[in-house]
C-alpha positions, 0 to 999 in steps of 0.5 A, spaced: 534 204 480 541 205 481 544 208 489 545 216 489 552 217 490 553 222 496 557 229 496 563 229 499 566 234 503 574 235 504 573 242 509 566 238 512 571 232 513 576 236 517 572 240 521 567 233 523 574 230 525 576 236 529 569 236 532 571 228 534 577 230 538 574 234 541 567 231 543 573 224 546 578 230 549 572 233 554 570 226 554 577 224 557 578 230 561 570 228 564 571 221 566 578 224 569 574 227 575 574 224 581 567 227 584 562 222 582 556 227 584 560 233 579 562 227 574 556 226 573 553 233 573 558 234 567 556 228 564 549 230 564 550 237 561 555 234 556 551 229 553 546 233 548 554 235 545 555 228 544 548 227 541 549 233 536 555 230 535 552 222 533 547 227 528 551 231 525 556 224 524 552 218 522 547 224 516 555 225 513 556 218 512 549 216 510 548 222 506 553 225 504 555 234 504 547 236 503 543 243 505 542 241 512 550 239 514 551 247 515 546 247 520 547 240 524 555 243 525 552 249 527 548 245 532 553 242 534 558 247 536 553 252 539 552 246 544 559 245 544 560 252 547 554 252 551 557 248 555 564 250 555 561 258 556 558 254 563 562 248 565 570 249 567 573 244 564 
């Protein structure tokens, strides 16, 4: 049985590549703290961002664009905003 090619997206592409530059921008300016107690509490409160944004990666490039890619973008920034809403970075 022949492998089902997956649906690209070249607007889903963008905003998943728009997303990656933010997630490793947070990241960076995350790791530039000195306080490690803070760094650690940023840390912490980032991490459910990276998680949606490995989830939200890793079903486009295994499935392609399908009926949940809206939502697992959605996730993502709903998190991501979250956490800027609550962490001055």
């Amino acid at each position: 049985m022949a492998k089902k090619r997956r649906k690209l997206n070249k607007d889903y592409e963008k905003k998943i590549y728009s997303s990656k530059k933010n997630v490793e921008l947070v990241l960076a300016k995350i790791y530039d703290i000195d306080d490690e107690d803070i760094q650690k509490e940023y840390m912490e409160a980032f991490n459910r961002v990276v998680y949606l944004f490995d989830i939200l990666k890793e079903d486009y490039e295994r499935q392609g664009f399908t009926e949940n890619s809206e939502e697992l973008l959605t996730n993502y920034e709903n998190a991501f905003n979250v956490f800027e809403s609550e962490f001055e970075i």
